[in-house]
C-alpha positions as CSV (number, residue, x, y, z in Angstrom):
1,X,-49.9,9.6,-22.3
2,X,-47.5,12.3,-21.6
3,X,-45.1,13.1,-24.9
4,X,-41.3,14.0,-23.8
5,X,-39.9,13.8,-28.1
6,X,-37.1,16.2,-28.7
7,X,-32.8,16.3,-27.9
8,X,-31.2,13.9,-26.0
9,X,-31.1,14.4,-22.7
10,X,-27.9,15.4,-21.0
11,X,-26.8,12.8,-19.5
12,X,-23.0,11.4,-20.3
13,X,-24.5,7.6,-19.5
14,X,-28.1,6.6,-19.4
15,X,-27.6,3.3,-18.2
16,X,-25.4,3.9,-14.9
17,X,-28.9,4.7,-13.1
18,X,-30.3,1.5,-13.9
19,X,-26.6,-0.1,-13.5
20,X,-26.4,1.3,-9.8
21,X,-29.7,0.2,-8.6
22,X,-29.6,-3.2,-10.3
23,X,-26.2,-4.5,-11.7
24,X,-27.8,-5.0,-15.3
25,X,-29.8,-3.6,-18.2
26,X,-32.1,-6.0,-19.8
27,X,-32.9,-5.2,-23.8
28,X,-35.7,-6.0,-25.8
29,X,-35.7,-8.9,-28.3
30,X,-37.0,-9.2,-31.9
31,X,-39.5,-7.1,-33.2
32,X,-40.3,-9.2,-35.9
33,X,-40.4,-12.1,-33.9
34,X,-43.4,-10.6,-32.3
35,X,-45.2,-9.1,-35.2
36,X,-44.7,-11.9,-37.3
37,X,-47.2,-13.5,-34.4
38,X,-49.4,-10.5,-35.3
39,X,-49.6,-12.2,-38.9
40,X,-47.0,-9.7,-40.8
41,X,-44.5,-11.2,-43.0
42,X,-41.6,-10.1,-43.7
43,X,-40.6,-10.3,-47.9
44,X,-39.3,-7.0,-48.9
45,X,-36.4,-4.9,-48.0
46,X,-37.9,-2.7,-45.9
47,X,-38.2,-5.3,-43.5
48,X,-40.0,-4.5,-40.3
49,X,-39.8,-0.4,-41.3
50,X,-42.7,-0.5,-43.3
51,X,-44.9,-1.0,-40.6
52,X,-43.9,2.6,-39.2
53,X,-46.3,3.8,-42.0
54,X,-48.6,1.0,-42.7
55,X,-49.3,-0.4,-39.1
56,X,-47.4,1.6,-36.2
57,X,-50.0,0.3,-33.3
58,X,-48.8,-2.9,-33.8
59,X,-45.6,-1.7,-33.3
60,X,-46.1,0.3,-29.9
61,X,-48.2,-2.8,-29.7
62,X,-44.4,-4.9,-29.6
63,X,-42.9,-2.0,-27.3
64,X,-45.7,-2.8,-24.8
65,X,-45.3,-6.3,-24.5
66,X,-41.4,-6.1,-23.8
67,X,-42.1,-3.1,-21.2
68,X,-44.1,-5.5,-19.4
69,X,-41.5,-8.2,-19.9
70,X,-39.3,-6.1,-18.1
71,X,-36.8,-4.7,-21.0
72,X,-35.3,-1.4,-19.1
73,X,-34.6,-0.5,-22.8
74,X,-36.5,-0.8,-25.7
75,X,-34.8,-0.4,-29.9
76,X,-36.8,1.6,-32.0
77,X,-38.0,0.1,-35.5
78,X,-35.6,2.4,-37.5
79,X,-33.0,-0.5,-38.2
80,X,-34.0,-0.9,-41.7
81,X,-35.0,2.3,-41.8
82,X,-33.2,4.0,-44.1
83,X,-33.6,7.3,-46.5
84,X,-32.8,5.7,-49.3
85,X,-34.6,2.4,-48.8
86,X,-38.1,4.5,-48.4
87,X,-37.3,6.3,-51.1
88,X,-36.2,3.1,-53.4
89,X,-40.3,2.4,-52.9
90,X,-41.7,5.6,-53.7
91,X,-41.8,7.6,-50.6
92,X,-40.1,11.3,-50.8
93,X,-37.2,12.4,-48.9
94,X,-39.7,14.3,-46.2
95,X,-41.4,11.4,-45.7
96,X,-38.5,9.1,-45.3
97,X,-37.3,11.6,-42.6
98,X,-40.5,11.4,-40.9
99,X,-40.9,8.0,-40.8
100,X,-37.5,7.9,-39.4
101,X,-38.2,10.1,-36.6
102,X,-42.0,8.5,-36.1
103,X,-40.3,5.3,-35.4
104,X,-38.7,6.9,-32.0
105,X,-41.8,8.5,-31.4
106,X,-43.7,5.5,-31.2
107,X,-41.0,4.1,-28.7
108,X,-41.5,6.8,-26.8
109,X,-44.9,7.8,-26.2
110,X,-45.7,3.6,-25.6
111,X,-42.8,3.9,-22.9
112,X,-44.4,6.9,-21.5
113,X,-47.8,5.3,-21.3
114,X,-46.2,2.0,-19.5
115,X,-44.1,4.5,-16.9
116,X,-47.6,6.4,-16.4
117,X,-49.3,3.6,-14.6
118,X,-47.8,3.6,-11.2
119,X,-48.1,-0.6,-10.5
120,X,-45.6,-0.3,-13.2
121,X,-42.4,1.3,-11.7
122,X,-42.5,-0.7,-8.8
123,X,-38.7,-2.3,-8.3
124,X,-37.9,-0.7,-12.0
125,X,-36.2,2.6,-13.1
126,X,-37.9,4.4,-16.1
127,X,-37.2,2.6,-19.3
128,X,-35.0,4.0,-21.7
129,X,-35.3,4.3,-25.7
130,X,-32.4,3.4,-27.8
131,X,-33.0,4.4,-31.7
132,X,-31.6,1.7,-33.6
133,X,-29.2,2.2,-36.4
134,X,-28.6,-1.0,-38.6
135,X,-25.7,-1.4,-41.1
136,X,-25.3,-0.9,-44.7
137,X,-26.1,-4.7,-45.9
138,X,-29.2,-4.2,-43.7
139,X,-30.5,-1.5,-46.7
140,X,-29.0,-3.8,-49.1
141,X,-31.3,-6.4,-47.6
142,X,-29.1,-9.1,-49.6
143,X,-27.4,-11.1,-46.8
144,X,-24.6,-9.1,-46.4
145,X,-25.6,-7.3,-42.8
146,X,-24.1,-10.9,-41.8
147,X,-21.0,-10.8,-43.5
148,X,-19.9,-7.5,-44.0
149,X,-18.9,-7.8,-47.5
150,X,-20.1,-4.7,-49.0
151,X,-18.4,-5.0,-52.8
152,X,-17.0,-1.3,-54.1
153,X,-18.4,0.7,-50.8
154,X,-15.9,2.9,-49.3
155,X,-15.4,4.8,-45.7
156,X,-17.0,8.3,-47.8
157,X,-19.8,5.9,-49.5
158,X,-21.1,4.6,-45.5
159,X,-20.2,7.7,-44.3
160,X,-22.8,9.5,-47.1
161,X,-24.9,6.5,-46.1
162,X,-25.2,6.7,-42.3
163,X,-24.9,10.9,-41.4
164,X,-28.2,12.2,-42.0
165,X,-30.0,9.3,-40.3
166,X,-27.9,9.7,-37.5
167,X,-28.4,13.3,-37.1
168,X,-32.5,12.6,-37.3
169,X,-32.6,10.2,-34.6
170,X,-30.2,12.2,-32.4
171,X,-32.9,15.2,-32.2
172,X,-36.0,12.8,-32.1
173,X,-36.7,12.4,-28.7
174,X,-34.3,8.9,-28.1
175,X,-32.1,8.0,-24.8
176,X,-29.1,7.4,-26.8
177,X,-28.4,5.2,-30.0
178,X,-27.9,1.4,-30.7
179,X,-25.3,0.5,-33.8
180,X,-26.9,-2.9,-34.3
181,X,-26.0,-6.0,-36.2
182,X,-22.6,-4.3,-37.4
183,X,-20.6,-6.7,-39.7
184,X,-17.6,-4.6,-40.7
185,X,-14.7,-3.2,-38.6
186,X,-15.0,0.1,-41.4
187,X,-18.3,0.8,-40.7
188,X,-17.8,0.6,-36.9
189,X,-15.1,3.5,-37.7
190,X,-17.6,5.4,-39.8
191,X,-20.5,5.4,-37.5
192,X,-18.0,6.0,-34.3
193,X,-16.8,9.3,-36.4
194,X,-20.3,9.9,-37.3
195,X,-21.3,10.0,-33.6
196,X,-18.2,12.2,-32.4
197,X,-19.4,15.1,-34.8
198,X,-23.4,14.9,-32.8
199,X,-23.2,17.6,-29.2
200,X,-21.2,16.4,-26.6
201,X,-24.3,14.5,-24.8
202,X,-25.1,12.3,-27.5
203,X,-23.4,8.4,-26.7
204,X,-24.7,4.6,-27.9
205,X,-23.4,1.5,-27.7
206,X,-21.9,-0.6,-30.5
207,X,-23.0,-4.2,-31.3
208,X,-21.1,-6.1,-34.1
209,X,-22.0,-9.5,-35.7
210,X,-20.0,-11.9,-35.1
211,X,-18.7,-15.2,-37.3
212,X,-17.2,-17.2,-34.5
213,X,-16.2,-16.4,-30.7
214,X,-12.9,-14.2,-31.9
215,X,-14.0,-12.6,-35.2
216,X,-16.7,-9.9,-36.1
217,X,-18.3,-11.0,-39.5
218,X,-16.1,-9.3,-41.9
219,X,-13.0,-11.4,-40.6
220,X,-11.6,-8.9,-38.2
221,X,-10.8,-10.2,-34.9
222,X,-13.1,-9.3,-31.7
223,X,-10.4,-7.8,-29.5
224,X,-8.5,-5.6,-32.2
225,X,-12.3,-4.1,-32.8
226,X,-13.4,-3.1,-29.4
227,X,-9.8,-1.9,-28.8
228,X,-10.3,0.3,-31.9
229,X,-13.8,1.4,-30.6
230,X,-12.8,2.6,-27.8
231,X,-10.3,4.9,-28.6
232,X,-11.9,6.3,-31.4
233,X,-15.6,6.9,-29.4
234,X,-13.7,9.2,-27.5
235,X,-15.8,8.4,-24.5
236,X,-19.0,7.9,-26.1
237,X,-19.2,4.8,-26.2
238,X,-21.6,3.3,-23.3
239,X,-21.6,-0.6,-24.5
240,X,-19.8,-2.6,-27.0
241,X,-20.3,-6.5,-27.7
242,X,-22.8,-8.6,-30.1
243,X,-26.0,-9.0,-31.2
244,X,-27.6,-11.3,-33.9
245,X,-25.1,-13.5,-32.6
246,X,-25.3,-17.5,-32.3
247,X,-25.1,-18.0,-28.2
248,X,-22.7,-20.5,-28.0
249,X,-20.4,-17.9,-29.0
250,X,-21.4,-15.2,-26.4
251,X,-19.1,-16.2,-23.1
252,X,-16.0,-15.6,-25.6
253,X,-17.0,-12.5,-26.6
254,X,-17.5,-11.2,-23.2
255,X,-14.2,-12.3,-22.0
256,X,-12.6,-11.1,-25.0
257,X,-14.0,-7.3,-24.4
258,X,-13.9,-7.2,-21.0
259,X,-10.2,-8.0,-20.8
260,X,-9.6,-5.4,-23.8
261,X,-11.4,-2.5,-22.7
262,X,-13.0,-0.6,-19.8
263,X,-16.9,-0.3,-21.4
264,X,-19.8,-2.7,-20.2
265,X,-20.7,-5.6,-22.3
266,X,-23.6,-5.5,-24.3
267,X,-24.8,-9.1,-25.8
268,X,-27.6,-9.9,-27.3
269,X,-28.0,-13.1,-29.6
270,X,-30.5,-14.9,-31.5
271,X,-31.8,-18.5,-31.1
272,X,-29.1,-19.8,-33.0
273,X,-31.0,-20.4,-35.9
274,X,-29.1,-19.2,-39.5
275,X,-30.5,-17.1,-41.4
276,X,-31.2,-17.6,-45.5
277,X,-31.1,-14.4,-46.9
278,X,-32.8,-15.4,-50.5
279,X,-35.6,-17.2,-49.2
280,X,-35.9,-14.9,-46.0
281,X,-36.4,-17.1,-43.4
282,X,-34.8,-18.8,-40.3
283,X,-33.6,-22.5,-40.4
284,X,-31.6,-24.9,-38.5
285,X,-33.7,-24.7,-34.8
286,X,-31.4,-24.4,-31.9
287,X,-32.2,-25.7,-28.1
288,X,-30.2,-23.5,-26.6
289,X,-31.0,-23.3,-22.5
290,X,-30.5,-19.1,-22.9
291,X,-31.9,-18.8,-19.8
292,X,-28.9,-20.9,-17.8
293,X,-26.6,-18.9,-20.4
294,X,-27.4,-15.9,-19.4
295,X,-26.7,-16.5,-15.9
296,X,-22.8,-17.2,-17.1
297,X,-22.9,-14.0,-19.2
298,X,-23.4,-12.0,-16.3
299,X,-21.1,-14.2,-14.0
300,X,-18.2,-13.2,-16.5
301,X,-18.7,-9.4,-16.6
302,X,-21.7,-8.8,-19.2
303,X,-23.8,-5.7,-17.8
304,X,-26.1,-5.3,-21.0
305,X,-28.3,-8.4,-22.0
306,X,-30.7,-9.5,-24.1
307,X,-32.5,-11.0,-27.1
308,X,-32.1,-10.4,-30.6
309,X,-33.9,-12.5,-33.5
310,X,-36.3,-15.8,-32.5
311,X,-35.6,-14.6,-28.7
312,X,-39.6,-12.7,-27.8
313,X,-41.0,-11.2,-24.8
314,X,-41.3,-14.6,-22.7
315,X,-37.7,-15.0,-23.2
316,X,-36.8,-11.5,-22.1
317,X,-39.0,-11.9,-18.6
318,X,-36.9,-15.0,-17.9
319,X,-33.6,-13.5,-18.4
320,X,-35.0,-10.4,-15.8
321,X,-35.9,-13.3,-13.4
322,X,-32.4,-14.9,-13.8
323,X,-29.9,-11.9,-13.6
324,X,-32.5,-10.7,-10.4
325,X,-31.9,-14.1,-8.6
326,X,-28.4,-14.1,-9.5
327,X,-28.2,-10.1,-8.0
């Protein structure tokens, strides 16, 4: 398979292609939901990000199955990849910083392989690779990714936290970059800032956590948020909205930004299920119809969908099959 790793490439929006040939962008959905089908569990704080060293085939082995699922994007399996979260289990500073970058090139060179065999760009644009940057409580691995209360951690602390990860996965080879899962109105600010100081070309889109339909985990409302995104990403900003999400809260979220701001909606939830953080696992199953829901996502202005965690490939091909039939 051909190799294409390096910059960003520049382009001020990578989704408007797919956007003008097809009204939508479909995402990926939860990488652990499929390797934890593969027979990996998932009991330390590294989370998924181990497996970039101890089994990255079954990791392009995930990327493969949403490609053919129909994701037009994939997330690389850097969101609880962090510097200091390798190096908290004995791996150096190089290595963490090559892991880092390995997990967009295993994104990459599975997405190339996919785009290689011609059946497979029939009625599709090339796939695109978003390097996924998780929050704070994500490295912290204690719960508070959903909540957003980070005790004693100031602006400078996240901002320390987050830079030289960013400016990794900007030169490794990735479409643009996904703030995931993001629980606190400050950290939003920090990464936004973060972003502005990368070359002009580099953009993402932002995705918070949300408590409710009108507040973000950390308490702060939904609209005051994406109004305070966009005017700080200066243009940069190519999707804002929620992931890790419950779905019944998703219609008011996409009514909420769209009436606030001029940037397409990004959502994608989980099953609905809550998440325990001490015993690590997901309880209270949901019967959400996502499939019928993400027909009224689209209907009310969302451009960017898909699944976050319990949602796997089957789920994603059904909401391609919906959002073509509702084209």
């Amino acid at each position: 398979c051909t190799q294409d790793h390096g910059k960003m490439a520049a382009h001020a929006n990578p989704f408007q292609a797919i956007l003008d040939s097809q009204r939508f962008v479909v995402l990926d959905g939860g990488l652990t939901t499929v390797l934890e089908t593969m027979g990996h569990v998932f009991d330390t704080d590294l989370w998924s990000a181990k497996l970039i060293a101890d089994h990255p085939n079954d990791i392009r082995a995930t990327h493969k199955q949403y490609l053919e699922a129909g994701a037009d994007c994939i997330t690389t399996a850097s969101y609880q990849a962090t510097i200091p979260g390798f190096r908290k289990h004995g791996y150096t500073t190089q290595d963490a910083e090559s892991l880092l970058i390995k997990s967009v090139r295993l994104a990459v060179e599975e997405r190339n392989c996919f785009w290689e065999i011609v059946t497979n760009r029939i009625g599709r644009m090339k796939p695109l690779v978003a390097a996924s940057i998780g929050p704070y409580g994500a490295f912290l691995a204690d719960g508070s990714e959903y909540t957003g209360e980070y005790k004693n951690v100031s602006a400078d602390d996240l901002r320390d936290f987050h830079r030289r990860r960013i400016q990794l996965l900007v030169n490794s080879g990735a479409d643009l970059l996904a703030f995931e899962t993001i629980p606190s109105l400050k950290e939003a600010v920090v990464l936004l800032e973060l972003l502005g100081e990368q070359q002009e070309n580099v953009c993402a889109w932002m995705s918070f956590c949300c408590r409710d339909s009108s507040h973000i985990s950390d308490g702060a409302l939904i609209s005051e948020a994406a109004v305070a995104c966009s005017k700080i990403a200066n243009g940069r900003l190519i999707g804002l909205g929620a992931n890790c999400t419950p779905p019944e809260y998703i219609l008011d979220i996409v009514n909420t930004i769209r009436s606030k701001v001029d940037i397409p909606v990004v959502v994608y939830p989980n099953s609905g299920e809550q998440y325990d953080a001490k015993t690590k696992c997901w309880t209270n199953p949901q019967n959400h119809d996502i499939q019928e829901m993400t027909k009224t996502w689209i209907d009310a202005g969302a451009q960017v969908i898909g699944g976050c965690c319990r949602l796997g490939p089957s789920d994603i091909a059904r909401m391609r099959a919906n959002c073509k039939t509702d084209e």
